[in-house]
N, C-alpha and C positions, 0 to 999 in steps of 0.2 A: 582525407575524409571529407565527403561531402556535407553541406549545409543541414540535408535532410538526415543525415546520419551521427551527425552531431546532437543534434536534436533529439531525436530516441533514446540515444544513449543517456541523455539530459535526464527525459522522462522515464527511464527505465530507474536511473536510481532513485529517484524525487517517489515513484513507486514504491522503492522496498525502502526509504527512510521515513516516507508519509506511513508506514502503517507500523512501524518498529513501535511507536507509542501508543496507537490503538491497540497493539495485539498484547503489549504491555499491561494494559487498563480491565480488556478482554479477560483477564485471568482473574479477575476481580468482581467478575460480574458473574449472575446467575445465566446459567446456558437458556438460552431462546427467551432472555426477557429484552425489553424496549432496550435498556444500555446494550447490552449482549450485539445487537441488530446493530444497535448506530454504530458499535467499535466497529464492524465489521465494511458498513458501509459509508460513512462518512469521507473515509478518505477515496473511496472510489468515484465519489464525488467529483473531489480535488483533481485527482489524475484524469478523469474525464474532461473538465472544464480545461488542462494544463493540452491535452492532446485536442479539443476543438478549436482552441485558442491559435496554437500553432499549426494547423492543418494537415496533421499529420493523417496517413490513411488508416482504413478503417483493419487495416489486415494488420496491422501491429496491436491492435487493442485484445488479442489474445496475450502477446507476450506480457503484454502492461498488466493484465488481471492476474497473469501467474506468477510474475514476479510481485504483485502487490499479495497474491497468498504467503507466499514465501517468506515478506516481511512481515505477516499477521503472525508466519509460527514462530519466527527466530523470537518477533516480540514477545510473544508468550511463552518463550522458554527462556528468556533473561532474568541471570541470576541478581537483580540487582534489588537488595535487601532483603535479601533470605540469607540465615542464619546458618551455620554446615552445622 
């Protein structure tokens, strides 16, 4: 595995764990208000700053948004204090 490829795979997960707690939070907020937005986008933030940071090209910044949706739904479908 090359250096560059190392790396992706770095930020591909940092992707879907940076939003497992937004998407979490997400489910808590009112749809399309100010919180709603920021769960959404705050970590795309992060993932952007982590992929300019390390130069990574601009053609992986598809996979990174899809996998940071991915970790917005698993987030918001985690059972973690809800009652059966």
């Amino acid at each position: 595995m090359t250096d560059i490829q190392g790396i992706i795979v770095v930020i591909c997960i940092a992707a879907v764990i940076l939003n497992l707690p937004f998407g979490y939070l997400r489910r808590f907020t009112r749809r399309f208000s100010l919180a709603w937005f920021a769960c959404i986008h705050i970590p795309i933030v992060f993932i952007a700053i982590i992929r300019i940071s390390t130069h990574t090209p601009w053609a992986f910044a598809p996979l990174f948004l899809a996998l940071g949706i991915m970790g917005q739904i698993i987030g918001h479908r985690l059972p973690i204090g809800q009652k059966e």
